[in-house]
C-alpha positions in Angstrom: -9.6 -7.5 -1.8 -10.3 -10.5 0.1 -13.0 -12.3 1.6 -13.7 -12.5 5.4 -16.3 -14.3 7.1 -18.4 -13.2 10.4 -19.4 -16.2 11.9 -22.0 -15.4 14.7 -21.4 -18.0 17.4 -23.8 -18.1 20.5 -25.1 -20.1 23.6 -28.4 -21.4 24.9 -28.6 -18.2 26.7 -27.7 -15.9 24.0 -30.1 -18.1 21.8 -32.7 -17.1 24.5 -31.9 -13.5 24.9 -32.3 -13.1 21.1 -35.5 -14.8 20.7 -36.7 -12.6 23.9 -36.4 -9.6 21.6 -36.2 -11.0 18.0 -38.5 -7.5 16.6 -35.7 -5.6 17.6 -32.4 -8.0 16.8 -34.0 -8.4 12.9 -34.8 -4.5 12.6 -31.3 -4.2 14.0 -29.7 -6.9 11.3 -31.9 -5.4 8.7 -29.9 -1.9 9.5 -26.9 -3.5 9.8 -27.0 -5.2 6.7 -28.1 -1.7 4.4 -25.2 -0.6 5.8 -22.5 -3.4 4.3 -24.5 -2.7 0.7 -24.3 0.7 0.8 -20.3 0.1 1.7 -20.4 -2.5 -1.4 -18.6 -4.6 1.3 -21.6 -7.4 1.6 -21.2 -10.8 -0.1 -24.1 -12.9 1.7 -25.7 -13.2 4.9 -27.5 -15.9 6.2 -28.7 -17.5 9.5 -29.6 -20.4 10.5 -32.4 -22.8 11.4 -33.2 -24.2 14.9 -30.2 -26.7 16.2 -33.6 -29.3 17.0 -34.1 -29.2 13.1 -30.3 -30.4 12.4 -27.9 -33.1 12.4 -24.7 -34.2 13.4 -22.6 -36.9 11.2 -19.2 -37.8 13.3 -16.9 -39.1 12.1 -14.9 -41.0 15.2 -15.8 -43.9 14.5 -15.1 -46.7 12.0 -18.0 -45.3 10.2 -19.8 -42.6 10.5 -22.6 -41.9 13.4 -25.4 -39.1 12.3 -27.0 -37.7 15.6 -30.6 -35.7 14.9 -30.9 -32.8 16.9 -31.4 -31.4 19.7 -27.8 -31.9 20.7 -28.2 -31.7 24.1 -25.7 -29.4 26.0 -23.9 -27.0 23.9 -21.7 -24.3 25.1 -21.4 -22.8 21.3 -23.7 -22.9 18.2 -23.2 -21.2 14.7 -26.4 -19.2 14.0 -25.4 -17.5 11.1 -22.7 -15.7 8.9 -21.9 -12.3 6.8 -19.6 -13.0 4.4 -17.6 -10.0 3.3 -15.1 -8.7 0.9 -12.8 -6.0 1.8 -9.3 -4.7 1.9 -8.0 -5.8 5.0 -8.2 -8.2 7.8 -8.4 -5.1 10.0 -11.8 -3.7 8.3 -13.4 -7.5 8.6 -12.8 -6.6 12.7 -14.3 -3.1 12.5 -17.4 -4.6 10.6 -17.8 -7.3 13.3 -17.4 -5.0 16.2 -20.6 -2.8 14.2 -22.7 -6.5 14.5 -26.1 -6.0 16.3 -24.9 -9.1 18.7 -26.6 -10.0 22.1 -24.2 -9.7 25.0 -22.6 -12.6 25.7 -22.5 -13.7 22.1 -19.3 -13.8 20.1 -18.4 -13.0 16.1 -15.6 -15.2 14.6 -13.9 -13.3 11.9 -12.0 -16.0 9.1 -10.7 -14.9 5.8 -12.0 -17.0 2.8 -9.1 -19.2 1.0 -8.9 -18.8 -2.1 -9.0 -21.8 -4.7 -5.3 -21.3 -5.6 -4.0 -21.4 -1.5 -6.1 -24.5 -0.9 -3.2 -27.8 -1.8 -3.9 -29.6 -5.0 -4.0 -33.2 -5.5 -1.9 -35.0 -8.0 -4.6 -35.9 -10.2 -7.1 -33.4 -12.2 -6.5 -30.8 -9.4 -8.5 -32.7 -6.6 -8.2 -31.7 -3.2 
């Protein structure tokens, strides 16, 4: 078994679309999500706050630059993952097709390293 993660990714205007009928999209997630239980396939799920409430830190600089939000433009935004564990890569897709996403939205599907394929540092097994 392995982990996968659904990362919902959106726009401004999917962002929009969602809040326009949030009743529905929640009832809809709440479905969604006694399905994964009932599958024994759901690790977490979680969304995310408003973009205006966050931060950026960047890092191209000498040192780094933190940015409050809003962030201005954006053509994508995480709003929220499932995190999964099942057999294959292959069942992470069919699970991510099932999401209760607003057209126009997309669901990035990324399997979860696991501690012994991340590289280990030479000293007390540091990264």
């Amino acid at each position: 078994m392995s982990k996968y993660m659904l990362i919902m990714r959106g726009t401004d205007e999917t962002n929009k679309a969602l809040m326009a009928s949030i009743d529905e999209a929640m009832a809809a997630t709440g479905r969604f999500i006694e399905d994964m239980m009932k599958a024994g396939v759901l690790l977490a799920a979680e969304g995310l706050d408003d973009p205006r409430q966050g931060a950026v830190v960047d890092f191209g600089g000498d040192a780094p630059l933190v940015t409050d939000g809003p962030y201005g433009e954006t053509r994508e935004l995480f709003g929220g993952y499932f995190l999964l564990e099942v057999a294959t890569k292959q069942e992470a897709v069919e699970w991510a097709t099932r999401v209760p996403a607003v057209p126009g939205s997309k669901i990035e599907v990324r399997r979860v390293a696991e501690a012994d394929e991340v590289p280990q540092g030479e000293s007390n097994g540091q990264i």
